[in-house]
N, C-alpha and C positions, 0 to 999 in steps of 0.2 A: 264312847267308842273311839277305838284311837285309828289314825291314820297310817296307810301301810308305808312302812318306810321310817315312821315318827313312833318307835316306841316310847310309852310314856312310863316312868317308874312309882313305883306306891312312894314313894319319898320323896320331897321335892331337891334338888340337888345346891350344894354350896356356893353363891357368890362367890368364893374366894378360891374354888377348886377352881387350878391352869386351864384342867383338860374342860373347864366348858366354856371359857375366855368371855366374850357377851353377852351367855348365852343363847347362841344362835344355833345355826343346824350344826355346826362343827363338835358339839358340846358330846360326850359322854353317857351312855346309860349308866346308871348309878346300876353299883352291882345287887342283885337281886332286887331290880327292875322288871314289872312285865311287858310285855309284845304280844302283839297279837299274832306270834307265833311258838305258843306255850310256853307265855313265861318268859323268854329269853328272848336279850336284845339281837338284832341280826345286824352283822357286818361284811358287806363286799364292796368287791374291787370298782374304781369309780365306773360308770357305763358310757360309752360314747358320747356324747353331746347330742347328736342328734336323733337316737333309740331313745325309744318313750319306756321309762321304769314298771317293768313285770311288778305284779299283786306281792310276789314273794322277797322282789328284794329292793334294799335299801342306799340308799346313796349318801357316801358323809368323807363331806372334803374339809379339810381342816382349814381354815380360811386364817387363821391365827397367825400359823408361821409361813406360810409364802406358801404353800407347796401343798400336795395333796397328801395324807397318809397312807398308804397302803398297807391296808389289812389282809389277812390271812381268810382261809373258808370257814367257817363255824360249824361246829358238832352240833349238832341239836341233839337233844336226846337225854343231857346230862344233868344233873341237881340244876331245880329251881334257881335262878339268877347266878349261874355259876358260867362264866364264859372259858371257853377253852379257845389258844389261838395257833395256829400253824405257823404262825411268825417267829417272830427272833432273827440270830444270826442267819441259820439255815433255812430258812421257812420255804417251802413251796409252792407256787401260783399255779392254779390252774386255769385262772383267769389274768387279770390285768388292765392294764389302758390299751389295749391291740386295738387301733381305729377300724379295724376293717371284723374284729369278731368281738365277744362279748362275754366276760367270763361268768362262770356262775357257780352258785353255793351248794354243797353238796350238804346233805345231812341225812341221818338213819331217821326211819320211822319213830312216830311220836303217837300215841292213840290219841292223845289231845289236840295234834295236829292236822291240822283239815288237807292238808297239800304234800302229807309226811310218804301216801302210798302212791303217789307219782314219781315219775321217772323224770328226773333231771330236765329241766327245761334248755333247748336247744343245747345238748350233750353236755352235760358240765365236766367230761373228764376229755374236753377239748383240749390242743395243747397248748403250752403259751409262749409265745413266737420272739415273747420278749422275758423271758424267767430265768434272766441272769442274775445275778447279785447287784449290778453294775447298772443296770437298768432299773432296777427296782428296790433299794437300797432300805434294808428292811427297818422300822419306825423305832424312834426313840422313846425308850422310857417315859413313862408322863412323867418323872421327876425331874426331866432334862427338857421337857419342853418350855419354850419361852416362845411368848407374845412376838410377834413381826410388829414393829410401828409403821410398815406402808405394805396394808396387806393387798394390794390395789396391782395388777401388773396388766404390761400389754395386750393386747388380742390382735393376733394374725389371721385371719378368716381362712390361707392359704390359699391355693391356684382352682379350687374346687368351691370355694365357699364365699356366697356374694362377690360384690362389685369390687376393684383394686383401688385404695388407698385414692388412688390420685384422683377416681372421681366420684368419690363418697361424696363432696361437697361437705365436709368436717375436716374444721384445724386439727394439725400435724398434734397436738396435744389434747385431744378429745377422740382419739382413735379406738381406744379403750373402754372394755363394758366395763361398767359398777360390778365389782366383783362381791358384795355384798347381796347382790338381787339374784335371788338361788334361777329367779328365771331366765338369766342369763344364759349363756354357754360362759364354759370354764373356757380359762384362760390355754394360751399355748401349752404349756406346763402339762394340761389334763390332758393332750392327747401325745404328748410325748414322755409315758412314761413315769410323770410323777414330777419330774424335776422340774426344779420352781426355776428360780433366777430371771432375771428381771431384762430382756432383749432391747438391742436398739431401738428406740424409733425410727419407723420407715418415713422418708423425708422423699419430697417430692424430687425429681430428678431435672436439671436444666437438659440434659438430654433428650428422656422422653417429651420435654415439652416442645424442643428443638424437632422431632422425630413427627409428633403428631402434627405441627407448624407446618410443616414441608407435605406433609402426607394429606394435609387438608387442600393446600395450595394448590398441591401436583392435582386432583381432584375438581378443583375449581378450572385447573390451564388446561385438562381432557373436558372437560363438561365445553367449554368455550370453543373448541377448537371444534367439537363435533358437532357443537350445535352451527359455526360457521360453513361447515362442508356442508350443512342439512340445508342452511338457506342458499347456498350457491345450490346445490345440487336440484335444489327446486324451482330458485326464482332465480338464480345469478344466471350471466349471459354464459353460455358452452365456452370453451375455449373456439378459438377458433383462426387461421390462417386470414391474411390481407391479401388480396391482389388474386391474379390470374395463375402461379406460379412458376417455374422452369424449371429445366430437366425433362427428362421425358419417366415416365412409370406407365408399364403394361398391368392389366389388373383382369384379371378375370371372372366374372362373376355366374355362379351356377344357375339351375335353374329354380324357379319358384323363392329367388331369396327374395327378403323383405327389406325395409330399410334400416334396420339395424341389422342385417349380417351385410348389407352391401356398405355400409357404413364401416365397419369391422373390417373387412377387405380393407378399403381405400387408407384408412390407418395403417394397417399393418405395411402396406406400400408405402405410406411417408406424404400419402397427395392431401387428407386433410386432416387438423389436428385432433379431432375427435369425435367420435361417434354420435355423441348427441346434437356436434352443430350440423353435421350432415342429413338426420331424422329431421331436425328442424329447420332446415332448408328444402331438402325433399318437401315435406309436407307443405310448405308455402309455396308451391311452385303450383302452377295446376295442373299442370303434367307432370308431377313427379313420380308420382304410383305408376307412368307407361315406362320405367324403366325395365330393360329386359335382359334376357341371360346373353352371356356371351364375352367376347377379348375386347377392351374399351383402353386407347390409346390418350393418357392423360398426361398429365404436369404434376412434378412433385411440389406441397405445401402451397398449395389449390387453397380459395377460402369455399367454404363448404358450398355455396350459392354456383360460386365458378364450376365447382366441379358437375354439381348440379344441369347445370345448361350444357357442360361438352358434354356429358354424359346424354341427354336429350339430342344432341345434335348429330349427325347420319356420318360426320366426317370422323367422330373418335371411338366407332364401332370399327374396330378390329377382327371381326368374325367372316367365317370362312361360312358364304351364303351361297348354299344349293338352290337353285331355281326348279322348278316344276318341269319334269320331262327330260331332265337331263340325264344320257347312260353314263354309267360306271367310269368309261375308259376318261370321260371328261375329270370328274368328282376324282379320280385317282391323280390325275396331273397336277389341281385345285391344290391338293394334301401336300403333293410334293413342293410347289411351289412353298407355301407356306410354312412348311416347317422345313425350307432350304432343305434339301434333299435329290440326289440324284434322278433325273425321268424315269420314271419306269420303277422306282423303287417302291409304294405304296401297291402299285399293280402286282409286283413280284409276292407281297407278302399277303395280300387277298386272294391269290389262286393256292398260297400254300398254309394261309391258315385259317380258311374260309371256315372250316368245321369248328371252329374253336371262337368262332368269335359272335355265339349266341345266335344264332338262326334258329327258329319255330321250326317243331318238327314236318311239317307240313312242307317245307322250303325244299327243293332239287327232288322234283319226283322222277327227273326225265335225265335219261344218260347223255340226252342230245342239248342241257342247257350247254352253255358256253361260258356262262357267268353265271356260278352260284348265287352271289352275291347282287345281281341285279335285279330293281326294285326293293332291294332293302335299304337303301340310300335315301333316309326318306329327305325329302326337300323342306328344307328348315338354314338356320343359323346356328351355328356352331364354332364354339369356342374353341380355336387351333392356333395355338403358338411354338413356334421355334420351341424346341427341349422335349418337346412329345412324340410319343412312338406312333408309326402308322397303326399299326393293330389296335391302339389306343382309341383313334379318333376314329374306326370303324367299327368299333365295336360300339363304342358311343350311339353313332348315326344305325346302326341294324338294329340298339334298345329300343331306338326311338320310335323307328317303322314296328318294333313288333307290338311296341304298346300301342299303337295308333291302330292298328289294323285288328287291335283286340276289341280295343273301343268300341270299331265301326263294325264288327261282327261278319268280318270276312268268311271267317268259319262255319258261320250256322247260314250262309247266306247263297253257301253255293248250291245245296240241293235245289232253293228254291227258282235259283236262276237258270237250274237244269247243266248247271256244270260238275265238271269228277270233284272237283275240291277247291281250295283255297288258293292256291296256286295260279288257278287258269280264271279267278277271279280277278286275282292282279294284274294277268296278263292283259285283259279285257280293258281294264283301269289304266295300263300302260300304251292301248293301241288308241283310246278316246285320246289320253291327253297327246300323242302325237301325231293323230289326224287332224283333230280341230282346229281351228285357228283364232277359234276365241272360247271362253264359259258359256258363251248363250249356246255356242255345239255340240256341251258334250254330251246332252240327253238324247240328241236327234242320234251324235254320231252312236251312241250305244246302243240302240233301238236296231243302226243297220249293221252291226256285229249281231248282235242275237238274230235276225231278220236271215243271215245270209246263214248263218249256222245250222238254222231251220233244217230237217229233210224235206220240205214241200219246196224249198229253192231249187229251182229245175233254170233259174236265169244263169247263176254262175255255179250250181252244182255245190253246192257248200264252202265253196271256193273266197275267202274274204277279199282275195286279190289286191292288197296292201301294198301302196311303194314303201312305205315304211318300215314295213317287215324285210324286202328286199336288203333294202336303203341300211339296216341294221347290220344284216351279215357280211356288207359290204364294208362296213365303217367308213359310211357315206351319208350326207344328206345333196341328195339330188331331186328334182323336178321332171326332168325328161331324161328317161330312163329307155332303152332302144327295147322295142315287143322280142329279137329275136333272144335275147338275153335273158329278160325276164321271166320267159316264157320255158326257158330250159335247163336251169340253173335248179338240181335237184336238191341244194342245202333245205336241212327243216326246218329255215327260218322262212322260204320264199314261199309266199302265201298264194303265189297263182301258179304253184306247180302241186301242192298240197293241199287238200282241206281241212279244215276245221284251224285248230290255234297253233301259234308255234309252241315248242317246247318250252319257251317263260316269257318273261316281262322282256320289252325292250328300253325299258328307261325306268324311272321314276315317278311315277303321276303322282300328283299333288292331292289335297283335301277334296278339289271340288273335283275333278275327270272320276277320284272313288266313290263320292258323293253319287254323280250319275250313271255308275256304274252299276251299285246299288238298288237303286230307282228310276230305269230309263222312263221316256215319256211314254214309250209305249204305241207308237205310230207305225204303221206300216214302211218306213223308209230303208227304201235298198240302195240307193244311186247319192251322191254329194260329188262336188266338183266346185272350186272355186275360179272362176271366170276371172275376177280383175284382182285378184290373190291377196284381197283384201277379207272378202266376206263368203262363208262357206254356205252352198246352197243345194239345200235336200229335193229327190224326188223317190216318186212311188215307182214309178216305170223306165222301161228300158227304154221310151220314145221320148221323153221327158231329157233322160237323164244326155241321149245323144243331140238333141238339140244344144242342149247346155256344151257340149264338147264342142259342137262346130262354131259355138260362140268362143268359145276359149281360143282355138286354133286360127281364127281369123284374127286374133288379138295378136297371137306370139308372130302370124305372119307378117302383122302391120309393124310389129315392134312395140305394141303396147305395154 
């Protein structure tokens, strides 16, 4: 049984015949030879290197004269060992060396042929990309053929096929397969067309070796360099400033930041040199986490410690601090001052752009406030420097009252305290903190707001009788206040010529006056009077509370 590809012929062939030189696989079928394709020997074009040889066809590279032969398609079909060839001068390819397609043999039905009533394997009337004369330079006579004495040529693997020369780890003269060992890959030659001829050696290049040198180096001086910032960045000390600083830098810090966005600030101001020495200074301080929002008065290129401690210390707080119970007209002069600004100028732009600057809808139910805006001032610290607009820093401070007052459930708080709404709960919270005279009062004094609001008050009629509500429409704080005055003055702020509340808040109360505004104690107390205007003292009756007065009156007579 003969192998496909290796026909073998009934005769054995001539030692001395050219066309079989070694006889090796280059060698010739002897004509009227059989094949295990009826008889007749088959010859095509060589097949890529890397395509594994079809049942049907056969591969024969003349290994003799340097170069491959190309053959023509074969007829099958014709007298027993008679080959017919499409070569010569004019021959034409339907196949070839094309690296990228694969030519193939055509031939007519043979009834002896097992493969004769198939259809051309992978189109054999493909075209051929390279079927010039020029490219393919049709084969010589076997009378003209002669032996090559170095049948041996280089191999180029090319930019797609294994590793590149320079790192095969094989001399510059060992690059080359045994072109004898048919399981090799053919040489350059076979995949361009045929043409043998014998190419340079590729020689290692002092360039590329120069190229890889440097590209290794440059490699090693990135690895070193990052692995240097990795260990500063972990264990090396922050950068960080000497000494106390100078200069001055204003710096402002929001609310709720942490130590690395305050750290970020104070950088970008120029006071310490980086963010990390300042986290770690913060954090070694035991007070450092009580730093708080607000305008902080520092030194430029501060070491992060230093800035640390002004920062903690009450003198490089730069913040515009509202106190508890303070009105409007004061907290408006406050603004001015601060952001150098004409008197009166904050005040002009709060009565005209009151609506626009966030008030809850709940705010101004009464035609008769006077100040929209008061008790939304809520009393806190606040960040106010020179370059800000008033409507800035009011709007700010009415955010902060509405969320606080969300918090505390002003809104769901007034049905239960028997008030119209939200509103006249503030107001409630506004008249504790400016009655009391201390926190231990403000439960009692809310008790005698609700107490006098009552309709079973038949002592003063509903009547709360506040100087402080007086004291307000006057833009006054007074003590002795004259009866016929008080008593007649029909504005709806004066509480002893009207009942029930005035029209809004007269100030600002703080956490704790809404605190007990919320949750009075719940005592019967109607009367308070501070005797030695230190300490506020509650009674239930109206004999109680006159005593108390005539104690008071003897004091102001004595000059106490």
């Amino acid at each position: 049984m003969t192998e496909y590809g290796r026909g073998t012929g009934s005769e054995p062939w001539h030692p001395e015949d050219p066309l079989y030189g070694d006889g090796g696989w280059g060698g010739q079928q002897p004509s009227g030879g059989q094949s295990a394709y009826g008889g007749q020997g088959q010859y095509h074009p060589q097949q890529h290197a890397q395509q594994p040889q079809q049942p049907h066809q056969a591969q024969y590279d003349d290994w003799s004269t340097g170069q491959q032969q190309a053959y023509g398609q074969q007829q099958y079909g014709g007298p027993a060992g008679q080959q017919q060839y499409n070569g010569g001068p004019e021959q034409q390819y339907n196949g070839g060396w094309d690296a990228g397609r694969q030519g193939q043999a055509a031939y007519t039905a043979d009834p002896s042929d097992p493969y004769g009533h198939q259809a051309g394997g992978y189109g054999a009337e493909s075209p051929d990309y390279y079927g010039t004369p020029d490219a393919y330079p049709p084969p010589e006579p076997p009378s003209r053929r002669r032996p090559d004495p170095e049948p041996q040529q280089d191999w180029d693997p090319g930019p797609d096929q294994g590793e590149h020369a320079f790192f095969s780890g094989a001399d510059d003269d060992e690059d080359e397969y045994d072109d004898d060992d048919p399981g090799r890959r053919g040489g350059r030659g076979d995949r361009r067309g045929g043409r043998g001829g014998k190419k340079p050696k590729k020689r290692r290049s002092g360039c590329a070796c120069l190229v890889v040198t440097l590209v290794f180096a440059g490699g090693l001086g990135g690895v070193g360099y990052f692995g240097y910032q990795f260990y500063q960045d972990r264990f090396g000390a922050a950068p960080d400033y000497a000494g106390e600083g100078t200069g001055t830098a204003t710096v402002e810090i929001p609310k709720g930041s942490g130590g690395f966005a305050i750290g970020q600030k104070l950088k970008d101001a120029g006071v310490v040199k980086s963010v990390d020495a300042f986290v770690s200074a913060q954090a070694q301080n035991p007070k450092g986490e009580t730093i708080q929002e607000g305008v902080y008065l520092l030194k430029k290129e501060m070491s992060a410690k230093s800035a640390v401690d002004l920062m903690l210390s009450p003198k490089s707080r730069n913040n515009l601090i509202i106190p508890e119970g303070r009105r409007n007209s004061w907290v408006y002069g406050q603004i001015d001052t601060r952001l150098e600004l004409e008197k009166g100028t904050t005040e002009k732009v709060a009565k005209k752009e009151w609506k626009n600057l966030g008030l809850p809808a709940w705010a101004n139910t009464s035609k008769d406030i006077k100040d929209p805006l008061e008790g939304f001032l809520y009393p806190s610290s606040y960040a106010v420097a020179k370059g800000q607009k008033p409507e800035a820093v009011l709007k700010k401070m009415v955010a902060h009252a509405s969320q606080r007052y969300e918090e505390m459930g002003l809104k769901s708080k007034a049905a239960e305290l028997q008030l119209e709404n939200p509103l006249q709960v503030l107001t409630v919270a506004s008249l504790v903190q400016a009655e009391g005279m201390t926190h231990d009062d403000f439960k009692k004094m809310a008790s005698v707001v609700y107490n006098r609001l009552k309709t079973s008050n038949t002592v003063t009629n509903q009547k709360l009788e506040f100087d402080s509500t007086y004291n307000y429409l006057k833009g006054q704080s007074e003590i002795n206040i004259p009866i016929s005055k008080i008593r007649t003055d029909p504005d709806p702020y004066n509480t002893y010529f009207h009942k029930g509340l005035p029209p809004g808040p007269i100030g600002n109360p703080g956490d704790e006056a809404l605190a007990a505004t919320l949750a009075p104690d719940g005592g019967g107390w109607m009367f308070f009077i501070s005797v030695d205007g230190k300490k506020t003292q509650f009674t239930k009756t109206l004999s109680e509370h006159e005593k108390l007065v005539a104690k008071f009156n003897d004091r102001q007579k004595n000059g106490d």
